[in-house]
DOLUM-834031 format. One record per residue: residue number from 1; y, x negated, z of N, C-alpha, C in turn; chain; residue in one letter. Coordinates in steps of 0.1 Angstrom, whole numbers, plus 2048, in hexadecimal, padded with zeros to 3 digits. Layout:
BEGIN
+-----+-----+-----+-----+------+------+------+-----+-----+-----+-------+------+
:  nr : npy : npx : npz : capy : capx : capz : cpy : cpx : cpz : kette : rest :
+-----+-----+-----+-----+------+------+------+-----+-----+-----+-------+------+
: NUM :   Y :   X :   Z :    Y :    X :    Z :   Y :   X :   Z :     A :    A :
...
+-----+-----+-----+-----+------+------+------+-----+-----+-----+-------+------+
***
This chain:
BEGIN
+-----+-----+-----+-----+------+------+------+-----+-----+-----+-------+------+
:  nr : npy : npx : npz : capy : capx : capz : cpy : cpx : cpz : kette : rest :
+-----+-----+-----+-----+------+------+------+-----+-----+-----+-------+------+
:   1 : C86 : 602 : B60 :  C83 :  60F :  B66 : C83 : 60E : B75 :     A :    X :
:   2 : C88 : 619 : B7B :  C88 :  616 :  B8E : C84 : 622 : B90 :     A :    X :
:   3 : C79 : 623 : BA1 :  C6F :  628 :  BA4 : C7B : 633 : BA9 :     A :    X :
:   4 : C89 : 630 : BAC :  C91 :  640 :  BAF : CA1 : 636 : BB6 :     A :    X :
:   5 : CA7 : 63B : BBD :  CB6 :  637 :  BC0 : CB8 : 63B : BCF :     A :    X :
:   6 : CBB : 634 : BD3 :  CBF :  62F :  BE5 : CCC : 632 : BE8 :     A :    X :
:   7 : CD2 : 63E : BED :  CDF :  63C :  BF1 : CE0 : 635 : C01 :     A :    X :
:   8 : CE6 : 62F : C03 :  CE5 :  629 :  C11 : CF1 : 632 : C17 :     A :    X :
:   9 : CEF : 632 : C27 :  CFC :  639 :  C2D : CFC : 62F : C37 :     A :    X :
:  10 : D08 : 623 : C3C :  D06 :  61A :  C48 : D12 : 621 : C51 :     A :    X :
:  11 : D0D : 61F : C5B :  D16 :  625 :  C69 : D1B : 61C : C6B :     A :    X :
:  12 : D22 : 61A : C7B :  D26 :  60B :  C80 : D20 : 606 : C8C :     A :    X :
:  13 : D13 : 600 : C89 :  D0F :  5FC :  C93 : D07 : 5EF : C90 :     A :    X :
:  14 : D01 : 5E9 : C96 :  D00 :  5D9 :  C95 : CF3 : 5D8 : C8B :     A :    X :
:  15 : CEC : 5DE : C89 :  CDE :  5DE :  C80 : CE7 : 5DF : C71 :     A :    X :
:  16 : CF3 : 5E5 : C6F :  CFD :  5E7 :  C64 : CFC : 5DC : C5A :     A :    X :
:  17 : CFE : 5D1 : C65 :  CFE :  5C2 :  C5F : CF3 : 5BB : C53 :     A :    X :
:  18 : CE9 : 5C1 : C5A :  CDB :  5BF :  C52 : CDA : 5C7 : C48 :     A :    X :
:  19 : CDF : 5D1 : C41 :  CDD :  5E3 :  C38 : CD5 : 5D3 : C29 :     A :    X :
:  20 : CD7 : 5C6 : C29 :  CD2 :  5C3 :  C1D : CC5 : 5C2 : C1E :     A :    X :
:  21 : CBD : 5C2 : C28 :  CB0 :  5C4 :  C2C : CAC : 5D3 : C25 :     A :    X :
:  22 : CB0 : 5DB : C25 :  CAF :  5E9 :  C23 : CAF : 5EC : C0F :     A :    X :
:  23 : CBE : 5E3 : C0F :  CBF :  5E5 :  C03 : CB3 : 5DE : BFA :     A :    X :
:  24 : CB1 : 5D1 : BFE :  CA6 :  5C8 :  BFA : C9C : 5CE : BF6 :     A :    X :
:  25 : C92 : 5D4 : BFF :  C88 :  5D9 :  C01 : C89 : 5E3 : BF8 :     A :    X :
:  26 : C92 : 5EC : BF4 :  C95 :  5FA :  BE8 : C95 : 5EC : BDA :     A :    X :
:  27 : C9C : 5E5 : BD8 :  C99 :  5DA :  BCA : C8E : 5D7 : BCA :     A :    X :
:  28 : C85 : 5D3 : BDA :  C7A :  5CD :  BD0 : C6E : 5D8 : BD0 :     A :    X :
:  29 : C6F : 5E4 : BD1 :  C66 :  5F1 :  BCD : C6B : 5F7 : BBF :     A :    X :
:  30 : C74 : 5ED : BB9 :  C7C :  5F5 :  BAA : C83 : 601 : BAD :     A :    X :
:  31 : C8D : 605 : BB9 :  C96 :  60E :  BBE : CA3 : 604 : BB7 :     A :    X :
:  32 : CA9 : 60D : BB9 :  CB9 :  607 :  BBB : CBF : 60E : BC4 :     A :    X :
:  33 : CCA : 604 : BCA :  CCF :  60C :  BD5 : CDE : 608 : BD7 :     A :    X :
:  34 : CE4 : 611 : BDD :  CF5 :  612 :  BDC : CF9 : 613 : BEB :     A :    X :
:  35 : D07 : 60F : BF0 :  D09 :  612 :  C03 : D11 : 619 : C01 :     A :    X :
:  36 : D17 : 622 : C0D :  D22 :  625 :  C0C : D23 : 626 : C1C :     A :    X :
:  37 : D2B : 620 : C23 :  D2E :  61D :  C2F : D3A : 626 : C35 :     A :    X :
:  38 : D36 : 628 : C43 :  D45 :  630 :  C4A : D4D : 629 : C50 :     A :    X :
:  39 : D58 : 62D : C50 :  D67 :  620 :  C56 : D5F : 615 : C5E :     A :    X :
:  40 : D5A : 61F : C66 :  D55 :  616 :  C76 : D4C : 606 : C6E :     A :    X :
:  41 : D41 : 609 : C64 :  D3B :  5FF :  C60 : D44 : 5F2 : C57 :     A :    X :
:  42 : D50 : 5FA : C52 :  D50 :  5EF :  C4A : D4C : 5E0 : C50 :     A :    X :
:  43 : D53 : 5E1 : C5D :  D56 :  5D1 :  C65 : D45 : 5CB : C6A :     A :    X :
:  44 : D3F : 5D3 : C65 :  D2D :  5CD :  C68 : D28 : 5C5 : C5A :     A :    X :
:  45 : D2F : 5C9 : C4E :  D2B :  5C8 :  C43 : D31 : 5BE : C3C :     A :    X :
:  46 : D28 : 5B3 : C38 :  D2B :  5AE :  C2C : D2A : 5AC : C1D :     A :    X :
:  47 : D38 : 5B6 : C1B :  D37 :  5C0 :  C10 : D36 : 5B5 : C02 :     A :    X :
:  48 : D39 : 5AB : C01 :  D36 :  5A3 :  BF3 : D29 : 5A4 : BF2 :     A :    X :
:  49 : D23 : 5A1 : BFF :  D0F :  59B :  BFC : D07 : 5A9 : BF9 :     A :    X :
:  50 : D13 : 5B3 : C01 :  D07 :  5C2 :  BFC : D08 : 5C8 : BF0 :     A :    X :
:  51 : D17 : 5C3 : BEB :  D1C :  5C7 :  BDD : D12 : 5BB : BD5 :     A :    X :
:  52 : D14 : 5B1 : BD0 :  D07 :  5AA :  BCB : CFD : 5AE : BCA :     A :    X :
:  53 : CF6 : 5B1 : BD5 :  CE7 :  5B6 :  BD8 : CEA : 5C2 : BCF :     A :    X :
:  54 : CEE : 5CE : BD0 :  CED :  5DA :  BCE : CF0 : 5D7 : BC2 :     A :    X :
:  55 : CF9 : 5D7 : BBF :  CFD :  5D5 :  BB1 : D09 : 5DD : BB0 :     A :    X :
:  56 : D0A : 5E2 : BBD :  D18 :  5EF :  BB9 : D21 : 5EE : BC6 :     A :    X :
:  57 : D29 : 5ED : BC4 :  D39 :  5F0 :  BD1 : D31 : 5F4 : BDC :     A :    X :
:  58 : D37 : 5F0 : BE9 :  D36 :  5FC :  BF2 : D3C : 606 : BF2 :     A :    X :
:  59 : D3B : 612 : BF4 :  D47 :  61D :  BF2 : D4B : 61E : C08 :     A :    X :
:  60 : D54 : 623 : C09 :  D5A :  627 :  C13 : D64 : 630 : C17 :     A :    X :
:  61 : D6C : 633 : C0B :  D76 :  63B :  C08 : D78 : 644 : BFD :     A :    X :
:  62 : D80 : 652 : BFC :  D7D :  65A :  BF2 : D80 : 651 : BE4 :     A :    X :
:  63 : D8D : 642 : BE7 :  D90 :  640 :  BDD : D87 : 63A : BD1 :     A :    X :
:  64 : D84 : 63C : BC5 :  D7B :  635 :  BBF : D7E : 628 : BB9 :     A :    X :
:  65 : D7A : 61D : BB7 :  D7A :  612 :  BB7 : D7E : 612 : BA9 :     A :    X :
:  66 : D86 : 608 : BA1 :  D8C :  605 :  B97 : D7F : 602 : B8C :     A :    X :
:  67 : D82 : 60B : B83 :  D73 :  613 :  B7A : D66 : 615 : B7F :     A :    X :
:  68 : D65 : 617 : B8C :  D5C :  61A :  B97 : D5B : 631 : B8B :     A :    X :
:  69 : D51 : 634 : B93 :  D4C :  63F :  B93 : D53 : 646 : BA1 :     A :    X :
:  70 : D57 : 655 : B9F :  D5C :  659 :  BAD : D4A : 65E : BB4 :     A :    X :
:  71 : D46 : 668 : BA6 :  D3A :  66C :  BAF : D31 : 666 : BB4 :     A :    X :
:  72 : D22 : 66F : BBE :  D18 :  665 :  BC0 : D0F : 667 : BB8 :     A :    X :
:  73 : D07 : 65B : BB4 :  CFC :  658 :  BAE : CF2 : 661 : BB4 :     A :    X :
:  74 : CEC : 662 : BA8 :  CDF :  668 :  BA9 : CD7 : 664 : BAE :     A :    X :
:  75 : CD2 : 66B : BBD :  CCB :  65F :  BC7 : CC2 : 669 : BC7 :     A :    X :
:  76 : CB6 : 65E : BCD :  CA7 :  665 :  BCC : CA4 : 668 : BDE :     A :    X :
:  77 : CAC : 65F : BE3 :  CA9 :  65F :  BF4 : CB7 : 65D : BF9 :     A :    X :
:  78 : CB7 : 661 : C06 :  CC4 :  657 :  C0F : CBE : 655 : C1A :     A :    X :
:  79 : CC1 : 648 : C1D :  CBE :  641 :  C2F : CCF : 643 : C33 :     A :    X :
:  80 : CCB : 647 : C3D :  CDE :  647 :  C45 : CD5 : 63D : C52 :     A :    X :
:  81 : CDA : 630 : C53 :  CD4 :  624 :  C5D : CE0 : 619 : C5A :     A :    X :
:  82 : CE4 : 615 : C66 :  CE2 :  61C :  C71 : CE9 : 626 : C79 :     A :    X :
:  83 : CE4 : 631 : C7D :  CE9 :  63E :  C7B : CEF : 63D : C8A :     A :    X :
:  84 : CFE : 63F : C90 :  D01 :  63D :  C9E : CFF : 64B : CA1 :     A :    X :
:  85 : D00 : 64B : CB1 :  D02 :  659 :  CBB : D0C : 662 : CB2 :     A :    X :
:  86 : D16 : 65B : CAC :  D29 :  667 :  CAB : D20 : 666 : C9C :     A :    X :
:  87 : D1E : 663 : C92 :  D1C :  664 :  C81 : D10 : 673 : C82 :     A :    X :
:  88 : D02 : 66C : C8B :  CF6 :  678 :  C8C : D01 : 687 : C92 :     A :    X :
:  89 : D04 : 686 : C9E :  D0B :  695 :  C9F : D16 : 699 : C97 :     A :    X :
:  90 : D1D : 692 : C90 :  D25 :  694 :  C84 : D1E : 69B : C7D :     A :    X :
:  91 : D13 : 697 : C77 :  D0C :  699 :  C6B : D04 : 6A5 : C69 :     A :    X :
:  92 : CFD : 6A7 : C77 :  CF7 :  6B7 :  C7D : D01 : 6C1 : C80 :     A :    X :
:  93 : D0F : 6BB : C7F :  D15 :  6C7 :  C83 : D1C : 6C6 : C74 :     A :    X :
:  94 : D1D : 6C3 : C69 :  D21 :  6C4 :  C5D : D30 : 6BE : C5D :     A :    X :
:  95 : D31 : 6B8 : C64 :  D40 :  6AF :  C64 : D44 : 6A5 : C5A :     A :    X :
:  96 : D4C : 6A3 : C53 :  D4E :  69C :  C48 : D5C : 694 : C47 :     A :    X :
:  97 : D60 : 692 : C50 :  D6C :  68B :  C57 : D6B : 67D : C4D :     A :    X :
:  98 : D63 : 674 : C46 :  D69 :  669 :  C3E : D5D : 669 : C2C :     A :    X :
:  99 : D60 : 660 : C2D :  D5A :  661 :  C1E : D4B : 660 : C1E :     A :    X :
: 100 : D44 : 657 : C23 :  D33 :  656 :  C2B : D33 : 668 : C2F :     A :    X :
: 101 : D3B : 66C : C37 :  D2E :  678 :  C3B : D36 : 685 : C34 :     A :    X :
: 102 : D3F : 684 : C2A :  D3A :  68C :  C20 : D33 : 68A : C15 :     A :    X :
: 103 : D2F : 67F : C13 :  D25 :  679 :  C0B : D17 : 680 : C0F :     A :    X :
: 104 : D12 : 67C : C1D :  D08 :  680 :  C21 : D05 : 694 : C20 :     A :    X :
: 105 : D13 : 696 : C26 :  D12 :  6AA :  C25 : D0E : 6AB : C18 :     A :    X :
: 106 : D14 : 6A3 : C12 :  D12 :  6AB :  C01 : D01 : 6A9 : BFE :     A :    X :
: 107 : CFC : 69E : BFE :  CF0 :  69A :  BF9 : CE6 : 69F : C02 :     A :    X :
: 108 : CE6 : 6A0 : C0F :  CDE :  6AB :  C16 : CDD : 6B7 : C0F :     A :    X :
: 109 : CEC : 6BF : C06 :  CEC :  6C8 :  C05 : CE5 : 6C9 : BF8 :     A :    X :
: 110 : CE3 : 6BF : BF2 :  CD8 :  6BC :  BE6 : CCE : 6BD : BE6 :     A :    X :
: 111 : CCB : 6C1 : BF6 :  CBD :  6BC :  BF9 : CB6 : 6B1 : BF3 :     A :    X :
: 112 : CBA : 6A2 : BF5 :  CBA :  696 :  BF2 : CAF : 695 : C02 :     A :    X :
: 113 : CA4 : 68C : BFD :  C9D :  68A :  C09 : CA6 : 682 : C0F :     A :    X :
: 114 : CA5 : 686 : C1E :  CB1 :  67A :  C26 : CAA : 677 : C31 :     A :    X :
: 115 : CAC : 66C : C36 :  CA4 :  664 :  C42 : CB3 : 661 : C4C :     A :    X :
: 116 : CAF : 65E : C55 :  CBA :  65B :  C5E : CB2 : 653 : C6B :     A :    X :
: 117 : CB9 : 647 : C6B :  CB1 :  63C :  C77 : CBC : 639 : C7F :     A :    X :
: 118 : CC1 : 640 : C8A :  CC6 :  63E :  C9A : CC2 : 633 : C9F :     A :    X :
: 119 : CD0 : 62F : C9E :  CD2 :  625 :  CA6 : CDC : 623 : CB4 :     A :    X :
: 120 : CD6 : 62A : CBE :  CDD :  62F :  CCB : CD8 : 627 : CD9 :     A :    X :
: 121 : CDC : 62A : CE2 :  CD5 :  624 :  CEF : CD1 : 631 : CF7 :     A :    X :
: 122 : CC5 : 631 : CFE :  CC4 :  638 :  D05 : CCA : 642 : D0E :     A :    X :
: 123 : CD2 : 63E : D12 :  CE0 :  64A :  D19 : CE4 : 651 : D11 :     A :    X :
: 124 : CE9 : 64F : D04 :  CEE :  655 :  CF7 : CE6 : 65D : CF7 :     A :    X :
: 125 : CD9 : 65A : CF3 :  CCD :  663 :  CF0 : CC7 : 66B : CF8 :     A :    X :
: 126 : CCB : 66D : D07 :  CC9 :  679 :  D11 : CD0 : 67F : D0F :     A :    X :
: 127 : CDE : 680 : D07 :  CE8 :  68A :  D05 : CE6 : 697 : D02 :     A :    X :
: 128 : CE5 : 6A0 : D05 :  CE2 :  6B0 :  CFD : CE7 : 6B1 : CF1 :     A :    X :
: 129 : CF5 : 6A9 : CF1 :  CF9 :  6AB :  CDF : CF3 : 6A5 : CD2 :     A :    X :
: 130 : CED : 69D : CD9 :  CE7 :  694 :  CD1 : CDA : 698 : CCF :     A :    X :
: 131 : CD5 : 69B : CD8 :  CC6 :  6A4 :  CD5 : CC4 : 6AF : CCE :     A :    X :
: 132 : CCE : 6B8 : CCE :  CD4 :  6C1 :  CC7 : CD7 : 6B9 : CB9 :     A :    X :
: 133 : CDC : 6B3 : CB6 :  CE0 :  6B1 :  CAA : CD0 : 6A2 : C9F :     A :    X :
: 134 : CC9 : 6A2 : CAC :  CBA :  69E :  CA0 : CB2 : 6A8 : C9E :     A :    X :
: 135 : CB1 : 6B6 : CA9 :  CA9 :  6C0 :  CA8 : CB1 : 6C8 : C99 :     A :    X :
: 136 : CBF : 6C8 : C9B :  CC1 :  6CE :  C90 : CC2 : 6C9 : C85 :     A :    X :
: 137 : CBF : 6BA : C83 :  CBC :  6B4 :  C74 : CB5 : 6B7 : C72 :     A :    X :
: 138 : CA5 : 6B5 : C79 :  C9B :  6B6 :  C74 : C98 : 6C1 : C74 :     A :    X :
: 139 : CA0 : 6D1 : C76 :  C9D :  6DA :  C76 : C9D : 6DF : C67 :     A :    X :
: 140 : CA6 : 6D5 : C61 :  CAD :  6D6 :  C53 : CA7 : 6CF : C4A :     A :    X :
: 141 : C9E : 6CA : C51 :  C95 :  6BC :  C49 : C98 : 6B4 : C48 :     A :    X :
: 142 : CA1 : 6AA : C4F :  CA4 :  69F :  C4B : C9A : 696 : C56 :     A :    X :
: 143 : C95 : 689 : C51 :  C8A :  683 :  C5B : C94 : 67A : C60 :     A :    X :
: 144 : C97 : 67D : C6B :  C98 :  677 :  C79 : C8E : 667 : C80 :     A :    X :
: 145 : C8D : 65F : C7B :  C87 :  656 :  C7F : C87 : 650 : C91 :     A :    X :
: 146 : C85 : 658 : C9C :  C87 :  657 :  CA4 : C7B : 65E : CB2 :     A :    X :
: 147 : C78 : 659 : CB7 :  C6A :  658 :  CBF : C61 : 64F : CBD :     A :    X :
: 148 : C53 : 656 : CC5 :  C4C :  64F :  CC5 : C41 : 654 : CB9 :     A :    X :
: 149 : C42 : 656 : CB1 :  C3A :  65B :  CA9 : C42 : 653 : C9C :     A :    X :
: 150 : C4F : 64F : C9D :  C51 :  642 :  C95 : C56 : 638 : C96 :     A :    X :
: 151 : C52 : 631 : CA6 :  C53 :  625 :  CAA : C62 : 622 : CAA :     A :    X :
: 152 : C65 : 628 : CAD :  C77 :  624 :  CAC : C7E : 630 : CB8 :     A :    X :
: 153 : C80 : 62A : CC3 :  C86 :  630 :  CCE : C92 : 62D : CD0 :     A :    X :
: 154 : C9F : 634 : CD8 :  CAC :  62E :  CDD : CA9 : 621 : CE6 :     A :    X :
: 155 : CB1 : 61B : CE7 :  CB7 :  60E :  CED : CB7 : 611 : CF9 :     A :    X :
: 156 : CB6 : 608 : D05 :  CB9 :  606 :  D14 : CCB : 601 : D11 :     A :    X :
: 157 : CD5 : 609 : D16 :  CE0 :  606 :  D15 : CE1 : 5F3 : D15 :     A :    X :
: 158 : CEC : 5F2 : D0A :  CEC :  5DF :  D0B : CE5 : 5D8 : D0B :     A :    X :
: 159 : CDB : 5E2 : D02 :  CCC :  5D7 :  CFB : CCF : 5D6 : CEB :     A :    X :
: 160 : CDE : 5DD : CE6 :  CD7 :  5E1 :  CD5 : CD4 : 5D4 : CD1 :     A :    X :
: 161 : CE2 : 5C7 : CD4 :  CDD :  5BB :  CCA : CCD : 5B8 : CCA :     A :    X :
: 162 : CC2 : 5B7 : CD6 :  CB5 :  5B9 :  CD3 : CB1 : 5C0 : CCB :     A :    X :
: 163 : CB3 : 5CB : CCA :  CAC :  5DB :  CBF : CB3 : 5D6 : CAF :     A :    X :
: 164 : CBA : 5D2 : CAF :  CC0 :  5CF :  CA3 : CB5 : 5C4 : C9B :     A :    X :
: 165 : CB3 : 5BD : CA4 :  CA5 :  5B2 :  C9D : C9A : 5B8 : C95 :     A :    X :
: 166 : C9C : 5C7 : C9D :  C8C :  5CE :  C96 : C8C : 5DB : C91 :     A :    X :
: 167 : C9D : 5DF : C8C :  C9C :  5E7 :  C86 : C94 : 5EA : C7A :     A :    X :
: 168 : C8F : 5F7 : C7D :  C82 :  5FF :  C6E : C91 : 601 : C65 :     A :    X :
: 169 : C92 : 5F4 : C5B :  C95 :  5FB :  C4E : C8D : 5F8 : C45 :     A :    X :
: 170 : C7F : 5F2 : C45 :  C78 :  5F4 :  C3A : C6E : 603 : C3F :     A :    X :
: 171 : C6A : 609 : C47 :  C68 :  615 :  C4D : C70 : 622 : C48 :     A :    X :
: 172 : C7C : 61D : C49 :  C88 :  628 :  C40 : C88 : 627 : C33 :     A :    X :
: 173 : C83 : 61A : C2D :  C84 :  61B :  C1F : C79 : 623 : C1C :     A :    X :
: 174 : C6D : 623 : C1F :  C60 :  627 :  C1F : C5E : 635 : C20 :     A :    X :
: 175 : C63 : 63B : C2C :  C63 :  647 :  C2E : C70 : 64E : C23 :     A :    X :
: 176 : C7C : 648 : C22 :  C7E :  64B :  C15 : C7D : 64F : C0B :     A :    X :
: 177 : C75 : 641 : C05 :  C6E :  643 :  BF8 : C61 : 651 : BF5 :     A :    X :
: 178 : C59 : 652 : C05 :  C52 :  65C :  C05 : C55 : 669 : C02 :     A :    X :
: 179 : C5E : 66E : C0A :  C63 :  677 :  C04 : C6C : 67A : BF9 :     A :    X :
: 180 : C72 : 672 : BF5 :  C76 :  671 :  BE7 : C6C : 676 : BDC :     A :    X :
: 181 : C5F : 66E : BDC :  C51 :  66F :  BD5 : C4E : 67F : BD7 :     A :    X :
: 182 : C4E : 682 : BE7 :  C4A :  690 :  BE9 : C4E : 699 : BE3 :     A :    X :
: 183 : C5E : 699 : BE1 :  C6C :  6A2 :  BDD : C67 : 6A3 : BCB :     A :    X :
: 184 : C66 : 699 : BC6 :  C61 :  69B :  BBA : C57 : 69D : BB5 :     A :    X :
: 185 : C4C : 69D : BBA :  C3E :  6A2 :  BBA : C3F : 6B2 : BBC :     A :    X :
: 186 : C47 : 6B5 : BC3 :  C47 :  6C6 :  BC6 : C4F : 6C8 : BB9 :     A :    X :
: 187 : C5B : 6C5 : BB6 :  C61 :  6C8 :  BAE : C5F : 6CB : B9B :     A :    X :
: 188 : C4F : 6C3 : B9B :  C4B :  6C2 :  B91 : C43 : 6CC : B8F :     A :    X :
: 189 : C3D : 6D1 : B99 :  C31 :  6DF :  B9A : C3A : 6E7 : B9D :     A :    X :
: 190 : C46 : 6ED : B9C :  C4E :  6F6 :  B9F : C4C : 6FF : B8F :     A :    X :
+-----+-----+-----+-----+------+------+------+-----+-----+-----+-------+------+
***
């Protein structure tokens, strides 16, 4: 029996590398958990070790994998980490340009608890578009892991390989799982 289902969403950015840290952490809380990565990540990913771990394909494309399932699993949470500048305003503006972020539209539109952990540098993150597009996640409810109120700030331009050492994805799995818990706790007294 597992405590609920982890869809992962990896962007392409250097914390990408690590998503088995993420995945890890959902196995040993009795989660399971599945990736599905956008073009940009595949080349951060090594996809045999996360397929092992997971236990399931990466997906990346609409095509489905040879007796693969086309749909998504019934997931209890999604972390989108690491989430770049272009995927987060993609995503607030409902853009669905590859297989990852129609994945994501659809399961937000599930209202699937969804966490999202930015991974930007500083300049990125003065951007108006980009401010605009966390104001309007979290307008929507999606938890935005980003400030000081969750220890996880943008990057000083041509610092990420540093930030990458300390990326929160047991933080994301956590806050995850929380609302996952929350989402079905309401749902029960409904």
């Amino acid at each position: 029996m597992t405590n609920g289902h982890l869809q992962i969403v990896v962007c392409g950015a250097g914390p990408a590398a690590d998503v088995t840290k993420l995945i890890s952490t959902a196995l040993d809380r009795s989660w399971t958990a599945a990736v599905t990565a956008t073009p940009s990540a595949l080349d951060f990913l090594d996809l045999p070790a996360i397929e092992e771990l997971a236990g399931t394909p990466v997906r990346s494309s609409y095509r489905a994998s040879p007796g693969g399932r086309r749909s998504l699993p019934a997931a209890s949470a999604v972390v989108i980490a690491p989430a770049t500048y272009n995927s987060i305003n993609k995503i607030a503006l409902g853009l669905a340009d590859n297989y990852a972020m129609t994945s994501v539209s659809e399961l937000i539109g599930r209202h699937i608890p969804t966490v999202v952990v930015p991974f930007v540098n500083a300049a990125l993150a003065t951007r108006l578009p980009f401010r605009r597009a966390v104001a309007n996640l979290r307008d929507e409810g999606i938890h935005v892991l980003l400030g000081p109120e969750h220890k996880w700030e943008p990057h000083p331009p041509g610092s990420g390989n540093d930030r990458q050492r300390v990326f929160p994805w047991t933080t994301a799995f956590e806050t995850a799982a929380r609302h996952a818990h929350e989402a079905q706790t309401q749902a029960q007294h409904r």
